[in-house]
SEKOL-228981 format. One line per 8 residues: number of its first residue (from 0); their letters; for each residue x negated, y, z negated of C-alpha. Coordinates in Angstrom, 3 decimals, m for minus. Layout:
<rs>
NUM = A = X Y Z; ...
</rs>
This chain:
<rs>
0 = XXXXXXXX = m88.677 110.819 m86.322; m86.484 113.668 m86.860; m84.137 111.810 m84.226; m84.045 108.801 m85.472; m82.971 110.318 m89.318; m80.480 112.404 m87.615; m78.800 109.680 m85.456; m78.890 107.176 m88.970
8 = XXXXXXXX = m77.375 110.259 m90.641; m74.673 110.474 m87.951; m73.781 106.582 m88.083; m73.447 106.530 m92.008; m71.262 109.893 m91.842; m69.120 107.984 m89.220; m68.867 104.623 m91.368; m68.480 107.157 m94.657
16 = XXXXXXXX = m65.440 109.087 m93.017; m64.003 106.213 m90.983; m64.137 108.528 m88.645; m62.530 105.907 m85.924; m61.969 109.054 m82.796; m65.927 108.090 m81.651; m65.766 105.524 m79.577; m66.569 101.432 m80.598
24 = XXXXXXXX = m69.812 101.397 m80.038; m71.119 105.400 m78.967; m72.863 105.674 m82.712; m74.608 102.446 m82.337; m75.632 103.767 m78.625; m77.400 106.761 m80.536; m78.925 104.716 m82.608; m80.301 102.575 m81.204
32 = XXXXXXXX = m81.624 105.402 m78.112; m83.013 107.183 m81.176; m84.868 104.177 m82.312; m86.635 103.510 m78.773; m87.947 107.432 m78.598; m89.248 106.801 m82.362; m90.705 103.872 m82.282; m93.972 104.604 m79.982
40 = XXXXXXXX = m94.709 107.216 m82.562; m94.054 104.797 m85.531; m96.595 102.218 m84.138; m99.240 104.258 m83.322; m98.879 106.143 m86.906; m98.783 102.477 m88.424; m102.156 101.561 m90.470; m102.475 98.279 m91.629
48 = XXXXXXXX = m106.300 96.058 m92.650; m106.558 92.709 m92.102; m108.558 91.186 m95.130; m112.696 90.191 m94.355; m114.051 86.719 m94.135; m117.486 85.431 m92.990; m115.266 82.639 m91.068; m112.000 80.130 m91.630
56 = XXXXXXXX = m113.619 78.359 m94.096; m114.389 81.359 m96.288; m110.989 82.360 m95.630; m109.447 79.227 m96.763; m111.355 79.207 m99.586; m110.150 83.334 m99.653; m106.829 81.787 m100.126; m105.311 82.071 m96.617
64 = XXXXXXXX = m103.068 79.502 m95.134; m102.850 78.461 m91.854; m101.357 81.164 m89.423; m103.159 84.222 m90.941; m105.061 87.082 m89.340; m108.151 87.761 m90.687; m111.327 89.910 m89.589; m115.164 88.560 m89.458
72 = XXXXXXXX = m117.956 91.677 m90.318; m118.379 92.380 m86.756; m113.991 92.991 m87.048; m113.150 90.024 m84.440; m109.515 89.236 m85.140; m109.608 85.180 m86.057; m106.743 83.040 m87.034; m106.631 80.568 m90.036
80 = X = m106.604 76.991 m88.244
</rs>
């Protein structure tokens, strides 16, 4: 994480100064390097619940549309058909 600030940090200092001596493209390089070490990290640190239903009918009447995730009690992942 601590790359990925400091390579943002660097771009927007760059694009702040118009500091054209780096080379087109070399800040967007970090970037984006920074972004692919950070990101395993920022998935697995992610948390997210998908809301409970007994099935797609319940979650229909839940209020989901068609598309959504949702979880039964014994947390199978189902989709709204």
């Amino acid at each position: 994480m601590e790359r990925l600030t400091a390579a943002i940090a660097q771009v927007a200092e760059h694009e702040r100064k118009n500091d054209f001596r780096v080379k087109p493209g070399v800040a967007r390089t970090e970037l984006e390097i920074a972004l692919r070490l950070a990101l395993p990290s920022l998935i697995a640190s992610a948390t997210f619940t998908l809301p409970q239903y007994a099935d797609n009918a319940a979650a229909i009447a839940g209020g989901l549309t068609p598309g959504r995730l949702y979880r039964t009690a014994t947390n199978v992942v189902a989709v709204v058909a």
